[in-house]
C-alpha positions in Angstrom: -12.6 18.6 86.8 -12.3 18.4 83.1 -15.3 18.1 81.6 -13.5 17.8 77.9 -14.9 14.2 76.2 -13.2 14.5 73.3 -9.7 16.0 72.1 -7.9 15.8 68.9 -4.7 17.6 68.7 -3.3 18.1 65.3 -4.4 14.8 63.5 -3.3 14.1 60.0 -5.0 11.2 57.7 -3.4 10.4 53.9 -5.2 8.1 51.8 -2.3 7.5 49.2 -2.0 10.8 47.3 -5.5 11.8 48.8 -5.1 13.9 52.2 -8.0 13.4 53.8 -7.1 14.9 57.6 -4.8 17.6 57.4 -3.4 19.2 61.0 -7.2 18.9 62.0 -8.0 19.8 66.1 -11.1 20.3 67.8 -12.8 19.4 71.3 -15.9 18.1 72.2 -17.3 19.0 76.1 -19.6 16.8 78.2 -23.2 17.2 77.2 -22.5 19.0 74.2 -24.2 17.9 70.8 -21.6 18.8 68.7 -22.6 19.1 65.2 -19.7 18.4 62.0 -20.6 20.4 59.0 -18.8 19.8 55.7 -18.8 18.7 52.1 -18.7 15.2 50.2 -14.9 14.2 50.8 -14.2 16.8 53.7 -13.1 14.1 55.7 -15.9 14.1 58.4 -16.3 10.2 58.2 -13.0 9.4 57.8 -12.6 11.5 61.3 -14.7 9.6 62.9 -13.0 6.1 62.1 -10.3 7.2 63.5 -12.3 8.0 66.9 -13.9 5.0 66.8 -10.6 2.9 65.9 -12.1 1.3 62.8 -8.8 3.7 61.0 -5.3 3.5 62.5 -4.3 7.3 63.5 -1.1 8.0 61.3 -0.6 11.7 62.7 -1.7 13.6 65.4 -3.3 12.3 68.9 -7.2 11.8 69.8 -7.9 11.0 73.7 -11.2 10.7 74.4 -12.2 11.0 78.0 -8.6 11.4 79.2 -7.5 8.1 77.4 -5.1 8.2 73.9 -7.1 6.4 71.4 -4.7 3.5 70.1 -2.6 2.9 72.9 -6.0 2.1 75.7 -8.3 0.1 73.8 -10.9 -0.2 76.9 -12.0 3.3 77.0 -13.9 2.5 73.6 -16.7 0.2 75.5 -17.5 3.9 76.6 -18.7 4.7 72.8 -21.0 4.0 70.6 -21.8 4.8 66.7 -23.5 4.3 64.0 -21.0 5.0 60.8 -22.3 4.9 57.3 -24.9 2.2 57.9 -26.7 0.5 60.3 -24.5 -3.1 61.1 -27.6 -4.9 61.9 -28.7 -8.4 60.0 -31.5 -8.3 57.9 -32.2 -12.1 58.8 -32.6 -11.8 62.1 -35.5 -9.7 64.2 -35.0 -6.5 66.0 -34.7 -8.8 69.3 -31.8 -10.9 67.6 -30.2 -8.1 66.4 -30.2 -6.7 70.1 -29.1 -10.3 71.6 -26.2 -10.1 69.3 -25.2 -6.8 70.6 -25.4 -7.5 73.8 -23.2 -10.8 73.7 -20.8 -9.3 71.4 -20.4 -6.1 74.5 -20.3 -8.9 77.2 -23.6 -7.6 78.7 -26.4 -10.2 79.9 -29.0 -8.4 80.9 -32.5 -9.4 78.9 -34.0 -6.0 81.0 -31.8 -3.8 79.5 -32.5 -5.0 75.7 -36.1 -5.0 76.3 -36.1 -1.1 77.9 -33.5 0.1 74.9 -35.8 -1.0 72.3 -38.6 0.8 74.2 -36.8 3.7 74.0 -36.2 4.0 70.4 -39.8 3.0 69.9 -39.1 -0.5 68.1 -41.5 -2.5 70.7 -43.8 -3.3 68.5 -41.1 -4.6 65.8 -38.9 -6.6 68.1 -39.9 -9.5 66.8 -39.6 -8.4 62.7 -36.3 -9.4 60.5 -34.3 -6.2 60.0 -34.7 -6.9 56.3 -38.2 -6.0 56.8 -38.0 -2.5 58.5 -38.7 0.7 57.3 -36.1 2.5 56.7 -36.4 5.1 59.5 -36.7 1.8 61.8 -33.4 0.6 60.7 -32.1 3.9 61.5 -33.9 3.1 65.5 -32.4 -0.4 65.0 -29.3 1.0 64.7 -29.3 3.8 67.1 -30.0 1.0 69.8 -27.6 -1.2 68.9 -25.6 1.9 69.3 -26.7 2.6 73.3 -27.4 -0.7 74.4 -24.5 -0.1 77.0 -25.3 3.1 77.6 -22.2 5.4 76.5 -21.0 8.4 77.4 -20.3 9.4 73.8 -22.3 8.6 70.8 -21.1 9.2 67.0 -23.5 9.1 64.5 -23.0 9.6 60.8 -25.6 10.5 58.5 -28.2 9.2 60.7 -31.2 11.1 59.1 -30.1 10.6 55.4 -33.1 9.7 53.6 -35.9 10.0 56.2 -38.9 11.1 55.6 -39.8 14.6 57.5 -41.9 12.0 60.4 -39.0 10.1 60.7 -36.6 12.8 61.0 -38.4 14.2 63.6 -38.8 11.4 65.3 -35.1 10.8 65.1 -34.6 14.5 66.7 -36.8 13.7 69.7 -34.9 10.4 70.9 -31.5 12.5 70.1 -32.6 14.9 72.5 -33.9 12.5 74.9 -30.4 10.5 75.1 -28.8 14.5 75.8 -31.1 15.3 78.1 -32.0 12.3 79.8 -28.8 10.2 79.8 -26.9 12.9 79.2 -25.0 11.6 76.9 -22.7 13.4 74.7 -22.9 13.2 70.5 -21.0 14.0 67.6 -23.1 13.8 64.8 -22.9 14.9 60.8 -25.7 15.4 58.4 -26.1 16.9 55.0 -29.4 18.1 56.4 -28.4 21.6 58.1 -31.5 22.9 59.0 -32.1 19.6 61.0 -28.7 19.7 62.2 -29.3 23.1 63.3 -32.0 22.1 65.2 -30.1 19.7 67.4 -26.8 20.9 67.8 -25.0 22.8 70.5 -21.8 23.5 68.9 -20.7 23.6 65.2 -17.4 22.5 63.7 -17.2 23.5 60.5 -14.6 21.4 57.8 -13.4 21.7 54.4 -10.4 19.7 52.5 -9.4 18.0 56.1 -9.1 20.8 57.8 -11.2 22.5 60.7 -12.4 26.0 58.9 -14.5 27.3 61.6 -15.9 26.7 65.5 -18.9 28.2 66.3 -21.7 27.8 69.2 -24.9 27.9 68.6 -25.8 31.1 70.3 -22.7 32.7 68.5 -24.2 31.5 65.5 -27.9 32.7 66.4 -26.1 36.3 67.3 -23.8 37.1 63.6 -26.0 34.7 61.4 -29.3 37.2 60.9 -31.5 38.5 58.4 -30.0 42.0 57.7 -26.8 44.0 56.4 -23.7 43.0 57.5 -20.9 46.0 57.6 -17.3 45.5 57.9 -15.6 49.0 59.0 -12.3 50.0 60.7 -13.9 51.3 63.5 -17.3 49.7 64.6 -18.0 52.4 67.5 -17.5 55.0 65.3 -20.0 53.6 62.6 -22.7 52.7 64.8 -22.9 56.4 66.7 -23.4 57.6 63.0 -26.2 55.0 62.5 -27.6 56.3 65.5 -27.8 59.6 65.0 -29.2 58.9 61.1 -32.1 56.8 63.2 -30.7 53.3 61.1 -31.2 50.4 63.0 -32.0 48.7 64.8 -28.6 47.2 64.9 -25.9 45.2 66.8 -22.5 45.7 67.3 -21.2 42.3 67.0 -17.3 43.2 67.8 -14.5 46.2 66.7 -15.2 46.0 62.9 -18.6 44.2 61.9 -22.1 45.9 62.7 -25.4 43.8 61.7 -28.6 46.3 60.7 -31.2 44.2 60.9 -33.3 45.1 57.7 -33.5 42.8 55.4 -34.7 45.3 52.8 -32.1 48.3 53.2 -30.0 49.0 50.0 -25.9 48.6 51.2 -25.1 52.2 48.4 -26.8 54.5 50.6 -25.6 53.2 53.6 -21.6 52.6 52.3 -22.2 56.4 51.3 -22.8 57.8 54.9 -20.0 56.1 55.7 -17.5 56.7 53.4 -18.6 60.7 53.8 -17.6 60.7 57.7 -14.1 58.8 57.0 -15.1 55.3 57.9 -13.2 52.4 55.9 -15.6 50.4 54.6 -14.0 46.9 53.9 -17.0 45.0 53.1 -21.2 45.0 53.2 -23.2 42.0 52.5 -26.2 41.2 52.6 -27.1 38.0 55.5 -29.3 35.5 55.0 -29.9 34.3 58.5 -29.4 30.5 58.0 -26.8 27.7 58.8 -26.7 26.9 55.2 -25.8 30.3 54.1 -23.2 30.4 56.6 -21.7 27.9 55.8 -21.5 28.7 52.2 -20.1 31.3 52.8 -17.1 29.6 55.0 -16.6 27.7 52.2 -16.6 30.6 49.2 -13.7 32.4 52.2 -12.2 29.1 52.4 -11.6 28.4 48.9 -9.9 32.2 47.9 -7.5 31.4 51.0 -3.9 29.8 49.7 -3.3 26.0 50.3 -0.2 25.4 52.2 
């Protein structure tokens, strides 16, 4: 069975001169929480207008749970999202707001309203005007709007921008409820990495339109440490020198990088020993051991790589 939710094959997206998708793939499996990393204008929300269908596709294909977005409407009753704002109206209450939801989905089912604004902890609200929420209770509001049917997928945009640390941890919990629970699967972007870090199974990392980087996050946990990362010609070779020296400890992380896991170990010395036994050192830097630092340093790669 294939357990792929999402797949965008080679997707292009030009805005007038401005190319805002350029020959962009990725995949996205059932259950994951797939987390979309990239700068102001790196075309992260723009991707997922397409998904949603809010954006005509103009190159490329996205089929999301075996059906090709733009030519089988249906399958997007399977989706929900929450892009740039909240769509909820301040007039109304949280209740209203819900009604509206559920008439506009074809769904008449009072219980269902009544257990999804349980579940995103608005009980007590349901009968306040949007207009008169906090803001990390418009961000709820929104969020239930968004799984009132109950989707498989859910795309959410931003959805922790501007929180306060309470409501951004509150915001984490019911993410990982709706995984765990309801199992459903999410795509989700936020300029908040170390929150994003903290929720995501999988990272896709874009600059300029175009996918720089796929990672997972125990791929992540095992190159992105606090130490000194070597790049050599030959890895075996480098770390049966570190061994006998006593240097470590360390971790062979494939055929050229090695990661001592010192923080405070000076890279001279080291590039030294290695250069003496006729290793190639290519590179030695020092890691920083977080998601922002990573991807920084995508990015600083990214940039000194020719555009096509």
């Amino acid at each position: 069975m294939d357990d792929t939710i999402l797949d965008i094959n080679h997707v292009s997206k030009r805005f007038g001169r401005f190319q805002a998708l350029d020959d962009l793939s990725l995949s996205i499996n059932k259950g994951e929480i797939y987390g979309l990393i990239g700068e102001n204008g790196a075309g992260k929300t723009t991707l997922m207008r397409l998904i949603t269908g809010l954006s005509p596709i103009q190159k490329g294909t996205i089929r999301l749970m075996g059906h090709t977005i733009g030519k089988d409407s249906r399958i997007l009753s399977r989706i929900g999202s929450v892009i740039e704002a909240p769509a909820a109206f301040k007039k109304l209450t949280v209740s209203q707001n819900m009604k509206l939801t559920a008439i506009q989905h074809g769904l008449a089912d009072d219980k269902a309203i009544d257990q999804t604004i349980d579940f995103v902890g608005l009980s007590e609200k349901a009968k306040t005007r949007a207009g008169h929420l906090s803001l990390g209770q418009r961000q709820r509001l929104g969020l239930a709007m968004a799984i009132l049917t109950r989707p498989d997928f859910l795309i959410l945009d931003e959805p922790i921008n501007g929180l306060d640390p309470a409501g951004i941890m509150e915001f984490r919990t019911l993410l990982d409820k709706l995984n765990k629970e309801r199992q459903t699967t999410l795509l989700i972007s936020s300029h908040i990495l170390s929150e994003l870090y903290l929720v995501s199974s999988r990272f896709g990392f874009i600059s300029h339109g175009r996918l720089i980087k796929e990672v997972n996050k125990d791929e992540l946990d095992r190159i992105n440490q606090n130490g000194l990362l070597i790049d050599v010609d030959q890895s075996s070779r480098a770390a049966m020198l570190l061994d006998r020296q006593g240097i470590g400890p360390f971790q062979v992380l494939d055929d050229h990088q090695i990661l001592i896991r010192q923080g405070n170990l000076e890279p001279g010395p080291i590039n030294s020993l290695l250069v003496q036994e006729g290793i190639l050192v290519n590179q030695i830097s020092q890691q920083k051991g977080s998601l922002e630092e990573y991807f920084a340093d995508l990015l600083n790669k990214d940039s000194q790589e020719p555009r096509r």
